[in-house]
C-alpha positions in Angstrom: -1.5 6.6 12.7 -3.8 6.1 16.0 -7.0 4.2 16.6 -9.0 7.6 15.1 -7.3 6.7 11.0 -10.7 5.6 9.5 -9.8 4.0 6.0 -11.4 6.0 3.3 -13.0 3.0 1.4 -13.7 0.4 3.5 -15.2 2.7 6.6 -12.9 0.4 8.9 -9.6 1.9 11.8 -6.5 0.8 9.4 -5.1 -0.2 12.4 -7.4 -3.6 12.1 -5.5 -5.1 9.1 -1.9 -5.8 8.0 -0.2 -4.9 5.4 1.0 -1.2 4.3 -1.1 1.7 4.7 -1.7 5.2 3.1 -2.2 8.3 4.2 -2.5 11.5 2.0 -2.3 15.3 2.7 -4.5 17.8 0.5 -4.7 21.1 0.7 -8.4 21.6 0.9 -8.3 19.0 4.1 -7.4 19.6 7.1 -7.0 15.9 8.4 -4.8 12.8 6.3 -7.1 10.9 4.2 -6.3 7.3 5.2 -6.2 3.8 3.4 -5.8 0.3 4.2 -4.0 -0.6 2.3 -0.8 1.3 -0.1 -3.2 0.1 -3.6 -6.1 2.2 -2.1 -3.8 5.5 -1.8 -3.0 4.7 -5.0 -6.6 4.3 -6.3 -7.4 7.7 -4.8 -4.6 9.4 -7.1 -6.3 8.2 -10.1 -9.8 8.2 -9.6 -11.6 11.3 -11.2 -13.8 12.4 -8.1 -11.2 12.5 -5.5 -9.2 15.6 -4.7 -6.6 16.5 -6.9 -4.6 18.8 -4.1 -2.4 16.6 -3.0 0.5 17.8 -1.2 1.6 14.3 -0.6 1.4 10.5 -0.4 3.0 8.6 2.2 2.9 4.9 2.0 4.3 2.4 5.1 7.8 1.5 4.1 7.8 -2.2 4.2 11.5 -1.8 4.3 11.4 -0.8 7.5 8.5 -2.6 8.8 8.2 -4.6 11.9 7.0 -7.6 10.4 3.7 -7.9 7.5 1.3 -7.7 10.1 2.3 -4.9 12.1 3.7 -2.1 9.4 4.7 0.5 11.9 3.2 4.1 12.5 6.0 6.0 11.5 7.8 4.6 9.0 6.1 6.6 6.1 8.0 6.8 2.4 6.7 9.7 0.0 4.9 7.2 -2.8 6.1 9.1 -5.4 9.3 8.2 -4.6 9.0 4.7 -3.5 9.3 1.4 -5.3 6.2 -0.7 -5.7 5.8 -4.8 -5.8 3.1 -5.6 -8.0 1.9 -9.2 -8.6 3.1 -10.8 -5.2 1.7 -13.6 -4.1 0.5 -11.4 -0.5 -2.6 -10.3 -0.3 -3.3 -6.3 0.7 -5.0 -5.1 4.1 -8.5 -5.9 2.4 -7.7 -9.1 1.3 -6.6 -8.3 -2.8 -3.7 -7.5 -4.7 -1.3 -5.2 -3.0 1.5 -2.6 -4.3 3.8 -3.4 -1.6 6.0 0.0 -0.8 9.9 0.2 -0.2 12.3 2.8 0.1 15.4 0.8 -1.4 15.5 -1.4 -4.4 17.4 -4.0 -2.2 14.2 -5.0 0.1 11.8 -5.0 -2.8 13.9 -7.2 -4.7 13.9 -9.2 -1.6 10.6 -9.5 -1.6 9.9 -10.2 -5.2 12.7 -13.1 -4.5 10.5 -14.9 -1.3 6.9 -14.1 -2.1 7.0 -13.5 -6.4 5.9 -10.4 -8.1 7.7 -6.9 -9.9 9.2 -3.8 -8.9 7.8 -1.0 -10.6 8.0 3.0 -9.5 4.9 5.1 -8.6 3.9 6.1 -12.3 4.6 2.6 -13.4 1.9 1.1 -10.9 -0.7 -0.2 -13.9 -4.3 1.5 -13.5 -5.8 -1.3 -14.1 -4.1 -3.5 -11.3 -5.1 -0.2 -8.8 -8.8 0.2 -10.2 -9.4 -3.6 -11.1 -10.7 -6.3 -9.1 -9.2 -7.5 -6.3 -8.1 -10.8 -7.9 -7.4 -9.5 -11.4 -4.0 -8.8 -10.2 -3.8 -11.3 -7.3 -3.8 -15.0 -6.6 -7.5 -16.6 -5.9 -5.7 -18.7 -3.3 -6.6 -18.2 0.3 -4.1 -15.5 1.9 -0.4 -17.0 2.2 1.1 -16.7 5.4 2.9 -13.7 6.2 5.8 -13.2 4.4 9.3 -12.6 6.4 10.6 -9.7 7.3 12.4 -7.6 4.7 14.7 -5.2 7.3 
C-alpha cells in the first residue's frame, strides 16, 4: 500500500483515512483494485458490474494492526478467510458502518467486547449491511474515538 493506492469508490489515496483497507487481485487487471475501507472490498464482490475474476481479497488484519488509525501496509488477511465485526459502534474509513477484519477469533471477540458489534465470516457479511447506507448498519452518532488496540 503506497501513496499511488487510489480507493476505487471514493477517488481518494486510502492512505488518507483509518480504519482497514482492501485490496483485490483479478485476473483481467494488472494493478490491485483498492478500497478504503474492508465494507467497500466487500461491496465490490457482490455488485453485478464489477469483475468477477478475482484471484483474491486481502483485507488489513486489524489483529495485527498498529492502532485504528494507522492499519499497517502489510498486514493483509485473505477475506475469505477472515472474521468480520459487523455492527460496531466504529465507523469505517469513509465515515459508515465498517466490517472490521481479523485473522483470530480472539481479537474480534475483543473487539466486539470494547466497541459492541458481531463476528460473522466472509459469506455471513449481510448484503444489505455492504450495499445499504452508511448508517443503516451504523450508529448516527459522530465517530467514537478510536478504539484500543486489539494486538
Amino acid at each position: 500500500m503506497t501513496a499511488e493506492a487510489i480507493g476505487r469508490y471514493c477517488g481518494m489515496n486510502v492512505l488518507e483515512h483509518p480504519g482497514p483497507k482492501g485490496q483485490i487481485l483479478t485476473a483481467g487487471l494488472i494493478e490491485p483494485v483498492w478500497f478504503s475501507s474492508a465494507r467497500d472490498a466487500i461491496a465490490f464482490t457482490m455488485l453485478p458490474d464489477e469483475p468477477k475474476d478475482i484471484q483474491a481479497i486481502y483485507v488489513s488484519d486489524m489483529a495485527k494492526a498498529p492502532s485504528w488509525d494507522k492499519p499497517g501496509a502489510d498486514n493483509w488477511v485473505e477475506a475469505r478467510k477472515a472474521l468480520f465485526v459487523i455492527g460496531s459502534r466504529i465507523k469505517g474509513g469513509m465515515g459508515g458502518a465498517e466490517a472490521v477484519p481479523f485473522s483470530n477469533r480472539a481479537a474480534a471477540a475483543k473487539f466486539v467486547a470494547e466497541n459492541g458489534g458481531q463476528i460473522v465470516g466472509f459469506t455471513e457479511v449481510p448484503r444489505d449491511y455492504v450495499l445499504g447506507s452508511n448508517e443503516s448498519s451504523a450508529s448516527t452518532d459522530d465517530r467514537p474515538s478510536a478504539p484500543s488496540s486489539t494486538n
